[in-house]
PDB file with SEQRES, HELIX, SHEET and CRYST1 records, atoms N, CA, C and O in Angstrom:
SEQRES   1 A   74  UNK UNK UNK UNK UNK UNK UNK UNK UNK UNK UNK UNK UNK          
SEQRES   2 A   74  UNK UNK UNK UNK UNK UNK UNK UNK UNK UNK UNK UNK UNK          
SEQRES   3 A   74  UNK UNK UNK UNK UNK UNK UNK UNK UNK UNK UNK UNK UNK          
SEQRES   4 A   74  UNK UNK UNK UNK UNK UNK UNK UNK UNK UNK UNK UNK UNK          
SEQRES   5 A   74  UNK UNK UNK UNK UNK UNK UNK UNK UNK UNK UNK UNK UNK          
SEQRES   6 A   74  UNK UNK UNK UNK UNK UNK UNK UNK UNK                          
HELIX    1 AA1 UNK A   25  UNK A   38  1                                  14    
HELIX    2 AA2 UNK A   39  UNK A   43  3                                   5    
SHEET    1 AA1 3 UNK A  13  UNK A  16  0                                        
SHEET    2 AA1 3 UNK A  50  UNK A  56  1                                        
SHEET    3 AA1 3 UNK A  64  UNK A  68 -1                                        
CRYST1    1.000    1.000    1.000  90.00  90.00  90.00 P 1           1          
ATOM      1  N   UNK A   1      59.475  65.905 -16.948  1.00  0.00           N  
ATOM      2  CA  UNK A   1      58.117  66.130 -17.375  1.00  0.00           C  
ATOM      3  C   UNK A   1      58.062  67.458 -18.125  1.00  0.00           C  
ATOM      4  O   UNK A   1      58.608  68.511 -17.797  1.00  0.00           O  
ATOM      5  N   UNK A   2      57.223  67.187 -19.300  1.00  0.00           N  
ATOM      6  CA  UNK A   2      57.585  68.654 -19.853  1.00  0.00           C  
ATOM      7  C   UNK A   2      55.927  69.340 -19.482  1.00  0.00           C  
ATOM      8  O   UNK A   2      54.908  68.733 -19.153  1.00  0.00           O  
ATOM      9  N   UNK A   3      56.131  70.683 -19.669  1.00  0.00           N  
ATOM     10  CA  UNK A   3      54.567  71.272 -19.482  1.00  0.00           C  
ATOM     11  C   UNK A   3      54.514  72.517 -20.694  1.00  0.00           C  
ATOM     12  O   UNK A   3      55.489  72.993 -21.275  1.00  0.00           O  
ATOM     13  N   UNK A   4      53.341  72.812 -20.845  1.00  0.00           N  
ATOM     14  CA  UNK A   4      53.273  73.453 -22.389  1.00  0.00           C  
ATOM     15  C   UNK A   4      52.048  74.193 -21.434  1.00  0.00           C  
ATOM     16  O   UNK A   4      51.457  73.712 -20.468  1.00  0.00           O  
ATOM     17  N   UNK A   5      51.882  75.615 -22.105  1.00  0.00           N  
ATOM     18  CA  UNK A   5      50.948  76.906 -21.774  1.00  0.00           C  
ATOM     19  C   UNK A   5      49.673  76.537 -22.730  1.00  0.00           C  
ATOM     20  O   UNK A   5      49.901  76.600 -23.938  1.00  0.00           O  
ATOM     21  N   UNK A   6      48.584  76.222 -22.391  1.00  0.00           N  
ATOM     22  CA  UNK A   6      47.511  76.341 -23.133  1.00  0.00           C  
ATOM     23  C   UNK A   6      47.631  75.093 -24.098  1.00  0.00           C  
ATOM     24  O   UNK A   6      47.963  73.945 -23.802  1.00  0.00           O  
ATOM     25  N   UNK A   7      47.237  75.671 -25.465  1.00  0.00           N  
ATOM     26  CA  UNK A   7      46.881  74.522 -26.875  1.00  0.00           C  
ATOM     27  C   UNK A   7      48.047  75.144 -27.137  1.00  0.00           C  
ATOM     28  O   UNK A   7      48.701  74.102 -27.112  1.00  0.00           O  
ATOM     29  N   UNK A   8      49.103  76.218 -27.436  1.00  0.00           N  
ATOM     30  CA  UNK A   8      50.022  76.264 -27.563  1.00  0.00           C  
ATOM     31  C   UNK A   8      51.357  75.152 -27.443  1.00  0.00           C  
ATOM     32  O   UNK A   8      51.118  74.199 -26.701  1.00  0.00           O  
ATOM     33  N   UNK A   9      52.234  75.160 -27.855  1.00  0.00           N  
ATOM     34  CA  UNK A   9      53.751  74.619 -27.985  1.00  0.00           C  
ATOM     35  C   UNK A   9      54.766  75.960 -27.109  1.00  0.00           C  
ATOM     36  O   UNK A   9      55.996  75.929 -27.089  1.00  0.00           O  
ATOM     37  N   UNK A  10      54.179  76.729 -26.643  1.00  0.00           N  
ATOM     38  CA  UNK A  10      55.221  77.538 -25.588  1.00  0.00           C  
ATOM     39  C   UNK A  10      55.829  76.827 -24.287  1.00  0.00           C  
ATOM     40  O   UNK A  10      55.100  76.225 -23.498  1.00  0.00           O  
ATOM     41  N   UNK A  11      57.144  76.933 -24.127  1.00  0.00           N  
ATOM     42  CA  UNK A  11      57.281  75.544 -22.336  1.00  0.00           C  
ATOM     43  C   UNK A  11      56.847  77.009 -21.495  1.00  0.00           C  
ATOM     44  O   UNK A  11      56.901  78.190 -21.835  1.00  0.00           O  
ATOM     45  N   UNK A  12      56.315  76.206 -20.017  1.00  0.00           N  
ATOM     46  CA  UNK A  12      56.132  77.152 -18.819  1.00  0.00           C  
ATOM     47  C   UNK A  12      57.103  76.444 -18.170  1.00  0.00           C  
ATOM     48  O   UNK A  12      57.806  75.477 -18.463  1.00  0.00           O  
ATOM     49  N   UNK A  13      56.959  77.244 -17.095  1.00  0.00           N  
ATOM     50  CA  UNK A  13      58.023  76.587 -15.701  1.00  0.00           C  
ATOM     51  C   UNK A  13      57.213  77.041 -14.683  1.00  0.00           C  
ATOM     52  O   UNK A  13      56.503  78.038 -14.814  1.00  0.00           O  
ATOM     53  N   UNK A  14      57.291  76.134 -13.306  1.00  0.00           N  
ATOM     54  CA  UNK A  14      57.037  75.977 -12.491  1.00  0.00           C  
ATOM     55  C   UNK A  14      57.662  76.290 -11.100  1.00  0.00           C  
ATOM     56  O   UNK A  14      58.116  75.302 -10.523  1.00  0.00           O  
ATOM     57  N   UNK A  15      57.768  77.476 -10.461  1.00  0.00           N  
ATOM     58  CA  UNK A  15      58.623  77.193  -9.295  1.00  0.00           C  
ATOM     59  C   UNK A  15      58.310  77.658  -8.255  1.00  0.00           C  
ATOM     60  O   UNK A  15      57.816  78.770  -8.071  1.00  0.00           O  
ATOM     61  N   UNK A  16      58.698  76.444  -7.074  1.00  0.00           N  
ATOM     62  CA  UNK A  16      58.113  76.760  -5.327  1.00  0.00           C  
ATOM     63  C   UNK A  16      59.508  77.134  -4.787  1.00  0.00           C  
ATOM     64  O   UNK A  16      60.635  76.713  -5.052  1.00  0.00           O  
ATOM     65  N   UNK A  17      58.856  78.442  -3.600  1.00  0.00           N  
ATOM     66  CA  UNK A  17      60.014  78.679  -2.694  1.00  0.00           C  
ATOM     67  C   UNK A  17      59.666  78.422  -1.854  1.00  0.00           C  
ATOM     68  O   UNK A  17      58.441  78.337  -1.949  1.00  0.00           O  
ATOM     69  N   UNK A  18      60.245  78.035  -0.225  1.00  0.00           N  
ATOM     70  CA  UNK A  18      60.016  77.522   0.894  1.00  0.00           C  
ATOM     71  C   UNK A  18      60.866  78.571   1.414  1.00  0.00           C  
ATOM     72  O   UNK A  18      61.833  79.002   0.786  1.00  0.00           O  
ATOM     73  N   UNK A  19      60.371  79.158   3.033  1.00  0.00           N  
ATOM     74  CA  UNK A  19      61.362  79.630   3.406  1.00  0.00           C  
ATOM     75  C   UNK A  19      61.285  78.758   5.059  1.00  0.00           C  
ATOM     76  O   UNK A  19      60.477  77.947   5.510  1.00  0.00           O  
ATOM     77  N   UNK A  20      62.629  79.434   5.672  1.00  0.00           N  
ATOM     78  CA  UNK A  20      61.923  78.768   7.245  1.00  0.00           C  
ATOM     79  C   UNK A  20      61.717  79.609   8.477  1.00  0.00           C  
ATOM     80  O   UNK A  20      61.829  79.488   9.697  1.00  0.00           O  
ATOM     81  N   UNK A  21      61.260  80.793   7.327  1.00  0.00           N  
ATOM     82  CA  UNK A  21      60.674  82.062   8.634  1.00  0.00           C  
ATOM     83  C   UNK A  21      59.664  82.628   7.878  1.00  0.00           C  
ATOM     84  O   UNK A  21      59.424  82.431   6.687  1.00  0.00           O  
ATOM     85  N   UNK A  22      59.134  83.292   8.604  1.00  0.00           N  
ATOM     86  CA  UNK A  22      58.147  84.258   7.879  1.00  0.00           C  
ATOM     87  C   UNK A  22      58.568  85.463   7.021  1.00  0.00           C  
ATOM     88  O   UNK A  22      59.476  86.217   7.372  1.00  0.00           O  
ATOM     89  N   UNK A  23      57.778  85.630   5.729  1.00  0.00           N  
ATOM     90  CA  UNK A  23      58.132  86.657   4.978  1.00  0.00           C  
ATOM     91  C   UNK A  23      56.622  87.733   5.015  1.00  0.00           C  
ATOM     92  O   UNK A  23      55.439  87.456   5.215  1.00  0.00           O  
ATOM     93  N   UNK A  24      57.302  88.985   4.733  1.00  0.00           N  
ATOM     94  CA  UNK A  24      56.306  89.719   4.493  1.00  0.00           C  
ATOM     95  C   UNK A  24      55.687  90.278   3.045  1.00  0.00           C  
ATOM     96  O   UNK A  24      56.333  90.010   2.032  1.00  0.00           O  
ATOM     97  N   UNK A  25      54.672  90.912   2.943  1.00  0.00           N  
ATOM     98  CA  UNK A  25      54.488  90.756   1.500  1.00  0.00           C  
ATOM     99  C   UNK A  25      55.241  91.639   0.759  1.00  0.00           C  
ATOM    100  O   UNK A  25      55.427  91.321  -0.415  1.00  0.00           O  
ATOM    101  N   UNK A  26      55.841  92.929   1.253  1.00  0.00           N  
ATOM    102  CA  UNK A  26      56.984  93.143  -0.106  1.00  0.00           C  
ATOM    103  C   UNK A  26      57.622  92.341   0.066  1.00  0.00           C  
ATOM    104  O   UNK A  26      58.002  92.061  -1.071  1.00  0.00           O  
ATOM    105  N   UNK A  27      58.316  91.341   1.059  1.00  0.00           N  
ATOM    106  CA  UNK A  27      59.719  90.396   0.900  1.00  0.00           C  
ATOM    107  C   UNK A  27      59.513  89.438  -0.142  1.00  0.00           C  
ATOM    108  O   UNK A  27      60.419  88.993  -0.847  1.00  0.00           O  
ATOM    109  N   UNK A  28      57.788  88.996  -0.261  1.00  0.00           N  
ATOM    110  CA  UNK A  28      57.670  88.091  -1.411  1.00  0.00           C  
ATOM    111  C   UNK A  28      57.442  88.780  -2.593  1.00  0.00           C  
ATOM    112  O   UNK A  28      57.663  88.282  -3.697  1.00  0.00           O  
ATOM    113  N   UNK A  29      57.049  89.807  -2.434  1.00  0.00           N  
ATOM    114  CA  UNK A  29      57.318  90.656  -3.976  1.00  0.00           C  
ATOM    115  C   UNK A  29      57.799  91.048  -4.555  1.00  0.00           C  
ATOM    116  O   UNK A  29      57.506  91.255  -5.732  1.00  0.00           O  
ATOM    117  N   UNK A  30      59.642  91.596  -3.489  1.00  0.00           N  
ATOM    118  CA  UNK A  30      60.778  91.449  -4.034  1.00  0.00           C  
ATOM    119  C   UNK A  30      61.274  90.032  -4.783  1.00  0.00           C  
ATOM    120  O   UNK A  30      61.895  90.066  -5.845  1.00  0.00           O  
ATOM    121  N   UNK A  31      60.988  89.005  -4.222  1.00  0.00           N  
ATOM    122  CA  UNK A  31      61.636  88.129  -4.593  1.00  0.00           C  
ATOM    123  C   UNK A  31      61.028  87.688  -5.798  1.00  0.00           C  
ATOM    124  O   UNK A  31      61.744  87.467  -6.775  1.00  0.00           O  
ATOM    125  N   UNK A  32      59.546  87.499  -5.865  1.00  0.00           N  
ATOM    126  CA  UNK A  32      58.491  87.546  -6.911  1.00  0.00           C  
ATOM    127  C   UNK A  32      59.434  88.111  -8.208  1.00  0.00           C  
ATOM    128  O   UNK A  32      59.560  87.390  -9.198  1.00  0.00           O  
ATOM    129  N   UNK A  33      60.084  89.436  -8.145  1.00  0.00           N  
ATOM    130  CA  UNK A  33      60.256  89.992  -8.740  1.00  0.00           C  
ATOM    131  C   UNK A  33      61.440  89.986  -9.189  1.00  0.00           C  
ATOM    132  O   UNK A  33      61.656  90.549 -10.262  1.00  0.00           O  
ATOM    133  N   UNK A  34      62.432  89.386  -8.521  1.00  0.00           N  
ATOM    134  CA  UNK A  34      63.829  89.029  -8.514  1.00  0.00           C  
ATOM    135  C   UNK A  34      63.875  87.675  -9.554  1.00  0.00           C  
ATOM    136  O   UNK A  34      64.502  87.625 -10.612  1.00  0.00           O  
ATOM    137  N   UNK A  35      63.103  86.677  -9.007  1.00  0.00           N  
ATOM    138  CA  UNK A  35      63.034  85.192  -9.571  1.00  0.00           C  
ATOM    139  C   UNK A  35      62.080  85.734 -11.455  1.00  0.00           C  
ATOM    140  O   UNK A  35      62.179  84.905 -12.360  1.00  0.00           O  
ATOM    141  N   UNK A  36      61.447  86.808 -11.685  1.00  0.00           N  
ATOM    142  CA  UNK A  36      60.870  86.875 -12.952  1.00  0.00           C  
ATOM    143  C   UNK A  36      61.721  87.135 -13.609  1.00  0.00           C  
ATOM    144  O   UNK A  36      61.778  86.618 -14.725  1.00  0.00           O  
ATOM    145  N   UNK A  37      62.942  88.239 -13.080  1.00  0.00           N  
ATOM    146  CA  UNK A  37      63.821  88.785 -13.896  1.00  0.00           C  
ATOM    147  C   UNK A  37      64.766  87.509 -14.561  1.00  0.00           C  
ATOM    148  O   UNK A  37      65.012  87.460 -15.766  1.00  0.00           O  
ATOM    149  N   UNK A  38      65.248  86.495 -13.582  1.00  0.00           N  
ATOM    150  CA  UNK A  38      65.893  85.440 -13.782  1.00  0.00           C  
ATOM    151  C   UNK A  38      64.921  84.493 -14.786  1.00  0.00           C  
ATOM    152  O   UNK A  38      65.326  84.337 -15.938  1.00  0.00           O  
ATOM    153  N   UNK A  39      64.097  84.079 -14.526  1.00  0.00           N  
ATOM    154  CA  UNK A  39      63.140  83.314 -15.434  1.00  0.00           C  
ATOM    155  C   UNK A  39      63.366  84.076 -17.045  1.00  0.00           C  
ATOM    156  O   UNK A  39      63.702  83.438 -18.042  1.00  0.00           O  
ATOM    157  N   UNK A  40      63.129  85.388 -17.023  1.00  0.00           N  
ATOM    158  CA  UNK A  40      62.971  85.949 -18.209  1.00  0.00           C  
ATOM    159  C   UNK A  40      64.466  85.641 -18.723  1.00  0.00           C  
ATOM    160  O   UNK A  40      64.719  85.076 -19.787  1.00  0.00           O  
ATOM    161  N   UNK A  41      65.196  86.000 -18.004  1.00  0.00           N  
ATOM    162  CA  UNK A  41      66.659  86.241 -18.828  1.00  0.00           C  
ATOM    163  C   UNK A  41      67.145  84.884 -18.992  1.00  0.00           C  
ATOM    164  O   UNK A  41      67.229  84.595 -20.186  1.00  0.00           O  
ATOM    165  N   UNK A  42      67.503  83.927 -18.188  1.00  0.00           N  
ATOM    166  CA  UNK A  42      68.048  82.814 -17.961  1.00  0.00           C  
ATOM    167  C   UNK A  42      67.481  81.302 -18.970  1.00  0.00           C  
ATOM    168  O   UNK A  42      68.113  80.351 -19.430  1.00  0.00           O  
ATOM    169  N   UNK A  43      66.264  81.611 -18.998  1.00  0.00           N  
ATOM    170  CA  UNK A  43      65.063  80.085 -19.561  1.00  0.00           C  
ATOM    171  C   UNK A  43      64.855  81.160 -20.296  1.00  0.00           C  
ATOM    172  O   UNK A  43      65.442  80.163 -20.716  1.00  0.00           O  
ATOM    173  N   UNK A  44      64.632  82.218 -20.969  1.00  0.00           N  
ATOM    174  CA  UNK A  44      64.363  82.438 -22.057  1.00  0.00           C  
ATOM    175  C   UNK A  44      62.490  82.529 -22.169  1.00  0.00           C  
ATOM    176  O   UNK A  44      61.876  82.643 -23.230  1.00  0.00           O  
ATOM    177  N   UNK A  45      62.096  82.474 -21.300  1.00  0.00           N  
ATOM    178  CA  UNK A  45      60.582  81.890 -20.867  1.00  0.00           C  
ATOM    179  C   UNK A  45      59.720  83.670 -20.887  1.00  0.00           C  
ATOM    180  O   UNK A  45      60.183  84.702 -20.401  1.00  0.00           O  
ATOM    181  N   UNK A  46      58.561  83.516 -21.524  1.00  0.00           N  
ATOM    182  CA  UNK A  46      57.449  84.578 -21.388  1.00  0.00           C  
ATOM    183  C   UNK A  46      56.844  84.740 -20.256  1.00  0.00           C  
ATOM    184  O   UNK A  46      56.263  83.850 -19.635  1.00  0.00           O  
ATOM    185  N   UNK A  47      56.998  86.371 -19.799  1.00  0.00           N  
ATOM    186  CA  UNK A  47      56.475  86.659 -18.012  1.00  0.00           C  
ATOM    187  C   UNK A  47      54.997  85.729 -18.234  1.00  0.00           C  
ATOM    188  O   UNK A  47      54.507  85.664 -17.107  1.00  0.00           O  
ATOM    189  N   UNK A  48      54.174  85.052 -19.131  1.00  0.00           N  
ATOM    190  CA  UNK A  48      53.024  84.241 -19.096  1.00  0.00           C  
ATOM    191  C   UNK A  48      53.150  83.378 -18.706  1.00  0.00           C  
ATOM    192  O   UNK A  48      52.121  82.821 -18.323  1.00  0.00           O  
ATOM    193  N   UNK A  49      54.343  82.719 -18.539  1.00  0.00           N  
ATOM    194  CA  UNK A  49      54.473  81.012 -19.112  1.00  0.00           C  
ATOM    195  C   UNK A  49      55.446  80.726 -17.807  1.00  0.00           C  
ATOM    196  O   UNK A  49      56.423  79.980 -17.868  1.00  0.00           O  
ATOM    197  N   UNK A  50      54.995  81.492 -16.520  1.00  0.00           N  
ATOM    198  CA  UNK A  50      55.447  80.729 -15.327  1.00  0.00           C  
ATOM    199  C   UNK A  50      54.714  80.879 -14.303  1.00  0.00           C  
ATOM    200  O   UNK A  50      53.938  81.830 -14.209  1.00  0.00           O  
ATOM    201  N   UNK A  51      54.850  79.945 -13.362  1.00  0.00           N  
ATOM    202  CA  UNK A  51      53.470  80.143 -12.144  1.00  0.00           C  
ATOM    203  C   UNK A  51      54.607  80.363 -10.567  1.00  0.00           C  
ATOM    204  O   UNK A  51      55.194  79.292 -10.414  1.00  0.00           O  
ATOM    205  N   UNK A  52      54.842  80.934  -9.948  1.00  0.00           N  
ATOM    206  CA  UNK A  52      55.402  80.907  -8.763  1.00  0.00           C  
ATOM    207  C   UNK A  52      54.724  80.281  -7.560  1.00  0.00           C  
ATOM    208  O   UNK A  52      53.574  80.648  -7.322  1.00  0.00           O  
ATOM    209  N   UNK A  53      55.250  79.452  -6.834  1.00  0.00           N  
ATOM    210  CA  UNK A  53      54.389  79.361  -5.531  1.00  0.00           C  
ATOM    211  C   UNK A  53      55.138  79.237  -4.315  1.00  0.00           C  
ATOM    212  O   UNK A  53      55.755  78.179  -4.191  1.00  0.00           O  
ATOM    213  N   UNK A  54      55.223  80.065  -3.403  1.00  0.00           N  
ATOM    214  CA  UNK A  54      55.733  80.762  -1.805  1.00  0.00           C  
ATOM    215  C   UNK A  54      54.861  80.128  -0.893  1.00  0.00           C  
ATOM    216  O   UNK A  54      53.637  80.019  -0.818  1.00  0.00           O  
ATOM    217  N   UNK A  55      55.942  79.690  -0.137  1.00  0.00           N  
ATOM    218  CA  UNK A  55      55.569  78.821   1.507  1.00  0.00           C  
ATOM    219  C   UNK A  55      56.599  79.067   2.292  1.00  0.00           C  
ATOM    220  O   UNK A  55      57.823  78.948   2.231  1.00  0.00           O  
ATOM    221  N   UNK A  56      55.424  79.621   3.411  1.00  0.00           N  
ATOM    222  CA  UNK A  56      56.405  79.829   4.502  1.00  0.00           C  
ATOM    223  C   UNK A  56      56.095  78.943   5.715  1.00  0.00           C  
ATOM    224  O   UNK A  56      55.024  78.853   6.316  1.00  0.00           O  
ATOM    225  N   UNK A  57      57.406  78.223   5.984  1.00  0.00           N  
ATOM    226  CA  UNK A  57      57.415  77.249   7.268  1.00  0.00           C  
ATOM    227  C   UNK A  57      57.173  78.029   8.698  1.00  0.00           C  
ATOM    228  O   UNK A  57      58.154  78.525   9.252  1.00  0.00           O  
ATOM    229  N   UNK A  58      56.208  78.111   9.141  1.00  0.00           N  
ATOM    230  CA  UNK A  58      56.395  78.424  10.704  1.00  0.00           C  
ATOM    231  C   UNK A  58      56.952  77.716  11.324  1.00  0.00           C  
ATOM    232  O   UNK A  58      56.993  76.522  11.029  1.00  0.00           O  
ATOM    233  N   UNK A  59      57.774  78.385  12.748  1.00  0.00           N  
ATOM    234  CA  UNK A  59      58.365  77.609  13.608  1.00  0.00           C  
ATOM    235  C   UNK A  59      57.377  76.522  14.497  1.00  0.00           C  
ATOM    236  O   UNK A  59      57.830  75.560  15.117  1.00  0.00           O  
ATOM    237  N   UNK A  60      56.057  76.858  14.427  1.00  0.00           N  
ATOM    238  CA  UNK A  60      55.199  75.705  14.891  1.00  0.00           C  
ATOM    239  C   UNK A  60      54.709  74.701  13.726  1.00  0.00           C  
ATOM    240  O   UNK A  60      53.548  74.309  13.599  1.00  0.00           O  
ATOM    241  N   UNK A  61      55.501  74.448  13.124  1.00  0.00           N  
ATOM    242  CA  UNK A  61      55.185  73.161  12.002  1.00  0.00           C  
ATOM    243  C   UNK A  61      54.070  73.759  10.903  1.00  0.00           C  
ATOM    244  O   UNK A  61      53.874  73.082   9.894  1.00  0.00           O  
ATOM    245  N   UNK A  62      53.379  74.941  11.067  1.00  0.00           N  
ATOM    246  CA  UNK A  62      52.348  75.148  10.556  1.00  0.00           C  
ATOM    247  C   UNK A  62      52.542  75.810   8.711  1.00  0.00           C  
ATOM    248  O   UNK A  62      53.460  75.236   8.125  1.00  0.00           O  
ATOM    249  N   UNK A  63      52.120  76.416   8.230  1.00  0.00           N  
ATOM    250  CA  UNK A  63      52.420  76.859   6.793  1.00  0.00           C  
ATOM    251  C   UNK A  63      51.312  77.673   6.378  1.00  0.00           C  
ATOM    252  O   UNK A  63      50.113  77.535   6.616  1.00  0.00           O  
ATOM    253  N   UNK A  64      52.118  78.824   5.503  1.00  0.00           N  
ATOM    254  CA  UNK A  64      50.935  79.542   4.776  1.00  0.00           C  
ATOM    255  C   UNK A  64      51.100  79.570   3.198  1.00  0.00           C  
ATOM    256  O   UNK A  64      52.150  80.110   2.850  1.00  0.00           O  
ATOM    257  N   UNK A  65      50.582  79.272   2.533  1.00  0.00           N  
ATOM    258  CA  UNK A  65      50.901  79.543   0.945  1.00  0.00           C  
ATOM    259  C   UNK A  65      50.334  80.040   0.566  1.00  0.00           C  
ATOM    260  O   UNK A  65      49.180  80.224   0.952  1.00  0.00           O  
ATOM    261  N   UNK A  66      51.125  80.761  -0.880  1.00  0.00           N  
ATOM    262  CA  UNK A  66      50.376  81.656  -2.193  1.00  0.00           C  
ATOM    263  C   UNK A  66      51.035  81.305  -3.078  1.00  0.00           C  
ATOM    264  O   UNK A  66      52.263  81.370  -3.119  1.00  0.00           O  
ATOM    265  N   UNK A  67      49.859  80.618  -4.439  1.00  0.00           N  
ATOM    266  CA  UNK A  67      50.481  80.751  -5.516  1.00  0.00           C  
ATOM    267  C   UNK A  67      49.890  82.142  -6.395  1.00  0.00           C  
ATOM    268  O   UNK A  67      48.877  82.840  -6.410  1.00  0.00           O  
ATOM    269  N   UNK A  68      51.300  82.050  -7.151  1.00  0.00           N  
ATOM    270  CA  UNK A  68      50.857  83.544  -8.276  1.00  0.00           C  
ATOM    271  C   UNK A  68      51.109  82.790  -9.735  1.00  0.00           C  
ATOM    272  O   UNK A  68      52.032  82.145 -10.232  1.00  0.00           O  
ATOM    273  N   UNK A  69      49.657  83.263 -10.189  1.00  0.00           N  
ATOM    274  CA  UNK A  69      49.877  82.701 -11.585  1.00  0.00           C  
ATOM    275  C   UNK A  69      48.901  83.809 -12.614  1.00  0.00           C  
ATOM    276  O   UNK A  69      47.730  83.761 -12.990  1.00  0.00           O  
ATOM    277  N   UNK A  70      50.106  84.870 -12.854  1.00  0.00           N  
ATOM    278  CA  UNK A  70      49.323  85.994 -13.597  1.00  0.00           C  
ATOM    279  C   UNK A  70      50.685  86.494 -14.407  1.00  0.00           C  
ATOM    280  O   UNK A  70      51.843  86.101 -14.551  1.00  0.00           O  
ATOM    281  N   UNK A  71      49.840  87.612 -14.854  1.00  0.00           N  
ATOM    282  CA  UNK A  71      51.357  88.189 -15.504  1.00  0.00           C  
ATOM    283  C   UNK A  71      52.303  88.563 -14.645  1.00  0.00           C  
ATOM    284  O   UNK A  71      51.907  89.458 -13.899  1.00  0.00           O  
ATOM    285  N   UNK A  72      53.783  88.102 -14.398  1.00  0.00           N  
ATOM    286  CA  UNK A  72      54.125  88.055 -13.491  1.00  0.00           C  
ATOM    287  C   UNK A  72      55.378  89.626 -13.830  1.00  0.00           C  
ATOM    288  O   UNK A  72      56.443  89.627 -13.213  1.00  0.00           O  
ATOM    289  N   UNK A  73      55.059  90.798 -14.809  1.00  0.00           N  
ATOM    290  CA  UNK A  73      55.760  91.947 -15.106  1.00  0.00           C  
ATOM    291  C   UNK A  73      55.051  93.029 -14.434  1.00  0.00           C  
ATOM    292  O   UNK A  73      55.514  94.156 -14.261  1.00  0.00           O  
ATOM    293  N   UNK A  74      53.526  92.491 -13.946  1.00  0.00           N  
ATOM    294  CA  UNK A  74      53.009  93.780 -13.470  1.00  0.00           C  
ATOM    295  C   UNK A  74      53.669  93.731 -12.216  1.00  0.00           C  
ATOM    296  O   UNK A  74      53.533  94.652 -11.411  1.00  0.00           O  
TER     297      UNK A  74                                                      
END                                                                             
């Protein structure tokens, strides 16, 4: 499936992490920040033109999510 940013012809990408413990919020902001660097360098892709979204599995079946869909350099 392809996905395009806006009325634009730019590709975005899309990507979920799962973990199966709890993270804290620098742990997701390191990684936030780890996975942009890769996006940027790797896909060639504009810090605009990707949306991240983090889930964390609790050990009681339960879940918390956040998606981030901003500039993802600040």
């Amino acid at each position: 499936m392809s996905m395009w940013c806006g009325a634009g012809e730019e590709p975005v990408a899309w990507g979920e992490l799962i973990s199966i413990g709890d993270l804290i919020p620098q742990e997701i902001e390191n990684v936030r920040k780890a996975l942009t660097q890769i996006l940027e360098a790797m896909l060639c892709l504009q810090n605009l033109h990707f949306q991240l979204f983090f889930q964390s599995a609790k050990q009681d079946g339960s879940s918390e999510s956040v998606s981030c869909l901003h500039a993802m350099h600040q």
